[in-house]
N, C-alpha and C positions, 0 to 999 in steps of 0.2 A: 504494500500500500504506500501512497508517496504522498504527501501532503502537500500543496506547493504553495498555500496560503491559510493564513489563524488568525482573525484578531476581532475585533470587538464586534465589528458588523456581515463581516463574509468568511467563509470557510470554506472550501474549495478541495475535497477529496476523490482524486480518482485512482480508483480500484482496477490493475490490469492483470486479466484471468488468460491463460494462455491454456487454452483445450485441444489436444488435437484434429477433435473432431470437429470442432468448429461451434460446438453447443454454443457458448456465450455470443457468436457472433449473428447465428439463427435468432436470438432475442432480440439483440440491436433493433433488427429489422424492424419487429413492431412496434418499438416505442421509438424508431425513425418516423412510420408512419402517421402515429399520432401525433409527434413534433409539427411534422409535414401539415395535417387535416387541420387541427386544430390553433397552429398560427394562421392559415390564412383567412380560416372561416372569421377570425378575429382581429385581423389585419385591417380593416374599416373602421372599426372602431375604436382602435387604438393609434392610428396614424389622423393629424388632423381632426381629431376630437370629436367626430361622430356630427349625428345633422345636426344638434344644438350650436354649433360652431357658426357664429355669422361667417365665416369664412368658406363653409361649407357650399363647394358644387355639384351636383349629379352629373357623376360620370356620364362621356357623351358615345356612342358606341361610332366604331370605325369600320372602315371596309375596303380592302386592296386586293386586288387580283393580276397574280401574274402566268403568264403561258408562254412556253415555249415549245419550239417545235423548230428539230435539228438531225441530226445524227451523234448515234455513240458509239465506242468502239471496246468492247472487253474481253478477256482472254477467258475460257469456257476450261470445264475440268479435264479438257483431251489435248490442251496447250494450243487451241486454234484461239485467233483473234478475231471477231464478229463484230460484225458492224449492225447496229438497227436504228431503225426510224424511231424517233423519241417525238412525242409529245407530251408535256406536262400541265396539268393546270392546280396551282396552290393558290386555293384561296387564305387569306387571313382577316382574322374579326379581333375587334380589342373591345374593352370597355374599361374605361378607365383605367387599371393596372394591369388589368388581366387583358392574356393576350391567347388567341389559340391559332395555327396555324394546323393547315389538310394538306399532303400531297399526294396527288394523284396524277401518277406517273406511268403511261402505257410506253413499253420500247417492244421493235414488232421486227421479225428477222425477214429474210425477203421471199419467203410464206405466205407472209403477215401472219404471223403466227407470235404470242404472245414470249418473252424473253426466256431461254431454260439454260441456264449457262451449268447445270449439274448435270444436266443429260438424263432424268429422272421421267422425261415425257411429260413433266406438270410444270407450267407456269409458274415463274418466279415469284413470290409474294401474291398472290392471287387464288389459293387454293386451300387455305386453311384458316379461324378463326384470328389465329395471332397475325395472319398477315395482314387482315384488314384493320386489328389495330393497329399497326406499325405503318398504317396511311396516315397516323398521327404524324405531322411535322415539329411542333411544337405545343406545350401548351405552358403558361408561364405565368410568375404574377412578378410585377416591378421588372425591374432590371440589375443587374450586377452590379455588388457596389452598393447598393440600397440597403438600411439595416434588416428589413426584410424583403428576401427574396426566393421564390421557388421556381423551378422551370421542370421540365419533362420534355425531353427531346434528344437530339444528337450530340454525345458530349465529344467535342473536340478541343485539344490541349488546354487540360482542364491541372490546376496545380491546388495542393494541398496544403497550406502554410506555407512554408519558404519553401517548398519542393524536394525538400530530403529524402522523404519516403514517395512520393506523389508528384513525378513534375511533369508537365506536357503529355497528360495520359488520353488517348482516346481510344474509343468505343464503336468508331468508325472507319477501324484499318483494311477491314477485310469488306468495305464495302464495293459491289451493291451485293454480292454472293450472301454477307449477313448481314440482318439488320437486327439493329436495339432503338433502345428508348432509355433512357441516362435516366437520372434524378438530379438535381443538384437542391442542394436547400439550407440557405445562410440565415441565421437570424440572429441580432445585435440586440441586449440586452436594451437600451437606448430607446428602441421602442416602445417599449413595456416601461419607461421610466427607471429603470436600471443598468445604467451602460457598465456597469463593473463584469458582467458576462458576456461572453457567446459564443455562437457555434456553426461549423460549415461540413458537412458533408458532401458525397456523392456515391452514387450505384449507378451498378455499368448497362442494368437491365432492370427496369419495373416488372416484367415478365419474369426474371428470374436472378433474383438476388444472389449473386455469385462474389463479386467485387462489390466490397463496403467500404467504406472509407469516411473518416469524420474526426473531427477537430474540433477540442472545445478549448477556450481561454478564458483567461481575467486578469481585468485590470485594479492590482491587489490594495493599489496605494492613491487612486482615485480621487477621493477624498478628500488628500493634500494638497496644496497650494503650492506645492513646491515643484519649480519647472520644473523639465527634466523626469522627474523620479515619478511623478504622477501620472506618467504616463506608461509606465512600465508596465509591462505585456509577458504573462506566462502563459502556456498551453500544451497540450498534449493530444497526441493524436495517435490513431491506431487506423490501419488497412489491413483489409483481410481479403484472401483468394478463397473460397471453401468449394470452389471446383475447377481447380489448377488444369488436370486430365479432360475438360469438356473437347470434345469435337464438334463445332458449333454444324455439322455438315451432314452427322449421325440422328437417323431418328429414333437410339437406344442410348446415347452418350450426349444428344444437342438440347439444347434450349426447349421445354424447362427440365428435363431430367438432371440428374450430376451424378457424375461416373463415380461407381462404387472404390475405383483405384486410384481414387483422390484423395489426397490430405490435406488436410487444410494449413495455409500458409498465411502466417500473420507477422506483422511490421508494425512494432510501438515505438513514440519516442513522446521527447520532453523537449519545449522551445523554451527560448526569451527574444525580447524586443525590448528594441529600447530607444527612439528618436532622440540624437543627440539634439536635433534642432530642426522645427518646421518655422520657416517662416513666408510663408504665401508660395512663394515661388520658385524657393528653394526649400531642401531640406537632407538630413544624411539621418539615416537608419541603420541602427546596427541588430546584430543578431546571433543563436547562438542555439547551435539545434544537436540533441543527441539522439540518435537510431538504433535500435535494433531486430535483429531479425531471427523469429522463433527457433531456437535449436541452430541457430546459425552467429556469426561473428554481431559486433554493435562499430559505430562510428558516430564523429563527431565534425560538425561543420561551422566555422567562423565564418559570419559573413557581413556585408555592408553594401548600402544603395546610396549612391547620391543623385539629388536631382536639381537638375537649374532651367528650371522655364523646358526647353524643347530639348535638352541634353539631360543623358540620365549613367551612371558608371556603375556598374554590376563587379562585385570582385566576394569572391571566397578562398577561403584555406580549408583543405578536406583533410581528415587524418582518421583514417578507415583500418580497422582490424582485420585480421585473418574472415575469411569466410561473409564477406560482409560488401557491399557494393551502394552508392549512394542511386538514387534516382531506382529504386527498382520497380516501380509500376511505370513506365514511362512512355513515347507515344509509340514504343514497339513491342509493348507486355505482351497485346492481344499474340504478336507472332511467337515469343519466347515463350511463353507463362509455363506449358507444358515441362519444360526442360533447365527453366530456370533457377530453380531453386535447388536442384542437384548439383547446376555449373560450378555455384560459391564452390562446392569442395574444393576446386581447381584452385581458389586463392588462397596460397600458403603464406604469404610474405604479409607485413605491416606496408600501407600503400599509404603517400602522403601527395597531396595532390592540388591543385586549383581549378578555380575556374574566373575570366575577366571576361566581360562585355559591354558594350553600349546599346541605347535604344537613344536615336535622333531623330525629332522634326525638322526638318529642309528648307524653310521660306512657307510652311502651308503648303506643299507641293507633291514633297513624298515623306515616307517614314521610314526608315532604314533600321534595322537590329542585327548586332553579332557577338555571338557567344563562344568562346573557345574554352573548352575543359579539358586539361592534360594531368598527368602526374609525372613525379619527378624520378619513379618509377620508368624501366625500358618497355613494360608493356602497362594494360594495352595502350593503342592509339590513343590521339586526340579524339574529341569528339566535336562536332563543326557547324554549328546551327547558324543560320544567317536568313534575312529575309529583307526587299524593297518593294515597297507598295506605294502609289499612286495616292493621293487624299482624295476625300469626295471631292467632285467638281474642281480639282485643281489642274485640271486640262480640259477644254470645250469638246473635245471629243471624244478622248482617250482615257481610259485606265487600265492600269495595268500592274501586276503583281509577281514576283515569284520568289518562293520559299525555297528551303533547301536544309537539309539533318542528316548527318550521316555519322556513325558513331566508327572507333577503332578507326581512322585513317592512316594508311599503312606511309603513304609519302606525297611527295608535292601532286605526283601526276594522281594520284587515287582522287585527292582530291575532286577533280575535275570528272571523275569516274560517276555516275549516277546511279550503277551496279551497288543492290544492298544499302539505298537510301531512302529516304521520303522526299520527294522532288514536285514541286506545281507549277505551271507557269500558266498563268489567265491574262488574257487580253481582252479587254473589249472596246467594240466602238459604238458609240452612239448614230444613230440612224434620225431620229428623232426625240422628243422630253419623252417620248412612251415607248421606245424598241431602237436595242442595240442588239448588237452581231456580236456573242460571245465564242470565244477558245480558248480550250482546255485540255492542256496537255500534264498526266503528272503519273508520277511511280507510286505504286502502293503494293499489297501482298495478299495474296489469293489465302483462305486456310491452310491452305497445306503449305503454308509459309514462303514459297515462291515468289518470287518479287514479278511484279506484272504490270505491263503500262494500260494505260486508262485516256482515250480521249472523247473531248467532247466538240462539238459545232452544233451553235444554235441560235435559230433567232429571238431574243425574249422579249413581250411585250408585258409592262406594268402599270396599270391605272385602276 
């Protein structure tokens, strides 16, 4: 049991139970779910003080619809690349916070016969009860950032605290062959008139609670007046895999079953935070996060942000024990999960390591980010994330994007190698304020962990 705060008005105990089987983690889920139910049913009347509030307005309901209709190109379970006609039509409706999104997406081989990229004879998403929920696009209340927020939808590069245990994880590797529906759900003491807690989760599947993940904090010293120290931040977090062995592809081993020759693998640790200094527009944050991993080695990460207006500096010091690896849900778990947590054996040695980055705004124009993680250690590689993106409306016609992650890079030229990465590149142009000509070309990974290209061409209209 760890204590990480005592005194006169908060107390702060958490209990971490480490089961092989996963028992404690199967509970989470339900009182995840009433967390979930029960902030938001109450979410109105704790934000903005309910309709007594002269300030109060009734929400006004919204309505956007987009369609496209293109071609796309993806690689089937016989290693053939297929091209089909895609039309999509996503409607989206809001009302005040809440938001839901539909996608209803037909792609048609030159048959016209509906998409089978397992060669099963049955339509892709279109033949069973969970696929027509998985026509859900999103459904959401607030936005990110907000002290209450929940969504349901596709979680992509999704981070857990400072990303020790959880960084850049998604739930959409092995897309379009599998689909999920994520959870995500923050909520900030702050609303409820208590900023001295909170809490952020995520789940990789509403259908099937496999990957749990959740983070709670408090700000112990609150209270005080005193810069600096009043702001100080502990928290503690736990991730869990309780079906590592799934074969999302199997209908004895897939979604919602979970393989008997699973074990369940869980990742706790303990953070701090601590802003040396915000002041509008600058600010440096420091941090201090320890990991471990069940039956497996534990690590430790110093870390700091600085930020100045459109400039931002990422830098950590890693100092990682036997058996033990930072970032291990990360945006390539879905491919590893199976095999990963046997890998650790392979690390014998004490590894000490870094990681430096920036994130820049351009003029309003583009936004550039890069992150370099090495250690001082001969293996493994670096690891090489970088990305430039286009700003809304920062060219009359044009935007344009492309990402890039590639972990272990052997040398200069690998680099350049998009073999065994995650790769995007999107263009679009505008046609008119309602329909631009979008392309999309990028790397992702089939289940059966294969790396496989993906393109798209499409015209989309929104209004």
């Amino acid at each position: 049991m760890f204590c990480f705060l005592k005194n006169e008005s908060v107390c702060v105990i958490i209990k971490v139970c480490i089961r092989a089987e996963g028992y404690m983690v199967k509970k989470i889920v339900f009182v995840m779910v009433m967390l979930f139910t029960s902030a938001l049913l109450f979410a109105g009347e704790n934000e903005g003080g309910g309709r007594d509030n002269p300030q109060f307005q009734k929400p006004e309901f919204g309505f956007d619809m987009n369609i496209g209709i293109g071609l796309s190109s993806y690689e089937d379970t016989n290693g053939d690349q297929i091209t089909f006609q895609k039309f999509s039509f996503i409607p989206e409706f809001s009302y005040g916070k809440w938001g839901l999104g539909l996608n209803f997406t037909f792609e048609l081989d030159g048959d016209f016969h509906l998409r089978d990229l397992d060669n099963d004879g049955k339509a892709d998403t279109w033949t069973t009860f969970s696929d027509y929920i998985y026509k859900l696009y999103y459904l959401r209340y607030a936005h990110k950032g907000e002290p209450l927020y929940g969504r349901i939808g596709a979680i992509t590069n999704y981070t857990l605290g400072h990303g020790t245990i959880m960084e850049g994880f998604s739930n959409t590797l092995f897309y379009p062959q599998v689909l999920q529906l994520g959870l995500n759900l923050d909520i900030d003491g702050g609303i409820f008139n208590f900023p001295v807690v909170g809490f952020e989760s995520v789940v990789d599947d509403v259908l099937d609670w496999d990957i749990v993940g959740f983070r709670v904090y408090a700000r112990p010293l609150y209270s005080l007046s005193t810069p600096i120290i009043k702001d100080l931040k502990l928290g503690a977090s736990l991730v869990a895999d309780t079906d590592p062995q799934e074969d999302p592809t199997s209908e004895d081993y897939g979604p919602p079953h979970d393989n008997p020759a699973s074990d369940t693998v869980i990742v706790y640790g303990l953070d701090s935070e601590l802003p040396l200094f915000d002041r509008g527009d600058m600010s440096l944050i420091t941090y201090a996060d320890w990991a471990k991993i069940g039956g497996k080695g534990n690590g430790t990460v110093l870390g700091s942000t600085y930020r100045y207006n459109w400039f931002k500096l990422i830098a950590q010091l890693r100092f990682l024990g036997k058996e033990f690896v930072v970032n291990y849900f990360d945006p390539y778990y879905e491919r590893d999960r199976a095999i990963k947590y046997d890998s650790l054996d392979a690390l014998t040695d004490f590894y000490m390591g870094y990681l430096i980055g920036t994130d820049i705004g351009i003029l309003n124009l583009l936004s550039f980010y890069f992150t370099w993680d090495d250690g001082f250690n001969d293996e493994p590689g670096p690891r090489i994330r970088t990305g430039i993106v286009t700003q809304e409306d920062a060219l009359a016609k044009l935007e344009a994007g492309v990402t890039y992650d590639k972990k272990d890079v052997d040398d200069f030229g690998d680099f350049f190698s998009l073999n065994e990465s995650l790769f995007q590149l999107k263009v679009g142009y505008k046609i008119t304020k309602f329909a631009k000509i979008v392309f999309i070309q990028q790397k992702s990974y089939m289940p059966s962990g294969k790396s496989t290209d993906q393109t798209l061409v499409e015209t989309q209209f929104s209004f």
